[in-house]
MARRO-801513 format. One record per residue (C-alpha): residue in one letter; x, y, z. Coordinates in steps of 0.001 Angstrom, whole numbers, padded with zeros to 6 digits, always signed. Layout:
REM residues N
AXYZ
...
This chain:
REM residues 136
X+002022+018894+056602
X+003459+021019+054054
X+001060+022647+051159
X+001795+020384+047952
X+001112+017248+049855
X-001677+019550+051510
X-003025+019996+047854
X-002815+016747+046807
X-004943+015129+049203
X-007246+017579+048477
X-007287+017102+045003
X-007233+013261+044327
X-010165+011059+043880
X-012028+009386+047151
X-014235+007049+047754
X-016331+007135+050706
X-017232+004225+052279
X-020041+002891+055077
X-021258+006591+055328
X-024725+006891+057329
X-026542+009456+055796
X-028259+010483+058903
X-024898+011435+060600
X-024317+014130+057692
X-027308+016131+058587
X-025696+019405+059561
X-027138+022150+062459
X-028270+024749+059554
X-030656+021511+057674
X-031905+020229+061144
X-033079+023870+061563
X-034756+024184+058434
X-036181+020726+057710
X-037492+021319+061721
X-039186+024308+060360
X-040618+023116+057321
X-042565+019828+058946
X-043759+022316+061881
X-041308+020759+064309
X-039411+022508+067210
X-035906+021915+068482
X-034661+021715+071699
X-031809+024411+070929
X-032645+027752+070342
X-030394+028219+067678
X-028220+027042+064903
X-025251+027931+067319
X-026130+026074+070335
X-027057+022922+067967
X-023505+023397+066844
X-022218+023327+070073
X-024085+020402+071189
X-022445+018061+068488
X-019227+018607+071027
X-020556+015784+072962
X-018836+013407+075545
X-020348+010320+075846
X-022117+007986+073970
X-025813+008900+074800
X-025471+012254+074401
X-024717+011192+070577
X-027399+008928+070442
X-029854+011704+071931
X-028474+014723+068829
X-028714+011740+066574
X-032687+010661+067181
X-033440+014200+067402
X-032002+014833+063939
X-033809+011748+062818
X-037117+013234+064098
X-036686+015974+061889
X-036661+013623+058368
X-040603+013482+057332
X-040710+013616+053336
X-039503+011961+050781
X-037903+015633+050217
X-036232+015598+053708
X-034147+012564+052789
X-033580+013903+049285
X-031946+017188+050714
X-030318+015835+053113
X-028749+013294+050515
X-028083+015921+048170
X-026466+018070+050568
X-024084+015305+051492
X-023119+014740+047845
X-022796+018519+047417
X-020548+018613+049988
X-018707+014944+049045
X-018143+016306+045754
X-016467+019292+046670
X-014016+016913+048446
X-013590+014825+045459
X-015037+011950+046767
X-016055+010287+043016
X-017693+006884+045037
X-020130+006483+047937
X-021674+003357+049360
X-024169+005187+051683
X-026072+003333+054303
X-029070+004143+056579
X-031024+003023+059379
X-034417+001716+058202
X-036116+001114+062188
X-035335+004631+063391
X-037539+005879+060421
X-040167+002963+060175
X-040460+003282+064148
X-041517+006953+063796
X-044514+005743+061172
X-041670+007100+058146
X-043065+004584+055306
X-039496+002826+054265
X-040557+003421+050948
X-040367+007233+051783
X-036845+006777+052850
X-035272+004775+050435
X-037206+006752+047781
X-036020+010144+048737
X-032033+008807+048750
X-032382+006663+045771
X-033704+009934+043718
X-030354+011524+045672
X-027890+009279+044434
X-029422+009053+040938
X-029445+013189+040280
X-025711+013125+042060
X-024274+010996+039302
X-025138+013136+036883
X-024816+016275+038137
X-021885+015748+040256
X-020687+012310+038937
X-020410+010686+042273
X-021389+006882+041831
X-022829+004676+044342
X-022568+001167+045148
């Protein structure tokens, strides 16, 4: 691909759409939102989570995507992990997201779907006007 065509898919406007938040959650957050509710991983480091998400198969997807889920407690958990996202969308140019979740894997764990929904609404609210990314 040559570099002005390069450059200008970087630099137009996106919309991102039918994104599940919980598949954004990067190696560095699981690590850190692991240590801040007390939890251990089954890596032993930011590395070897990275080289997990090289996986083959369908349950070894499902089994990096649960534990990632077990690692979303707080209302703050989902707000940084939302916020990262958008950080990250917005740096893309993405202007639009229509961001989905998945309510059991939460409310299964005892997560209060209040706490979830709470924690990315707050997310998507402080993104549009920091970052102007809308939702929808």
């Amino acid at each position: 691909m040559d570099r002005a065509l390069q450059n200008l898919i970087c630099d137009i406007p996106k919309a991102e759409l039918h994104l599940h938040i919980e598949g954004t959650l990067e190696p560095e957050m699981m690590f850190e939102l692991a240590s801040r509710n007390g939890l251990s991983l089954p890596y032993p480091s930011v590395e070897a989570l990275r080289a997990a998400y090289d996986f083959s198969n369908l349950q070894d997807f499902l089994d990096l995507y649960y534990e990632g889920a077990n690692v979303l407690r707080t209302q703050r958990d989902f707000y940084d992990l939302t916020m990262a996202y958008l950080r990250k969308a917005a740096a893309d140019h993405v202007r639009h997201v229509e961001i989905f979740f998945d309510p059991q894997t939460h409310t299964d764990r005892g997560i209060a779907f209040a706490t979830v929904i709470e924690g990315i609404l707050q997310a998507l609210k402080d993104g549009e006007a920091e970052l102007g990314i809308t939702s929808g």
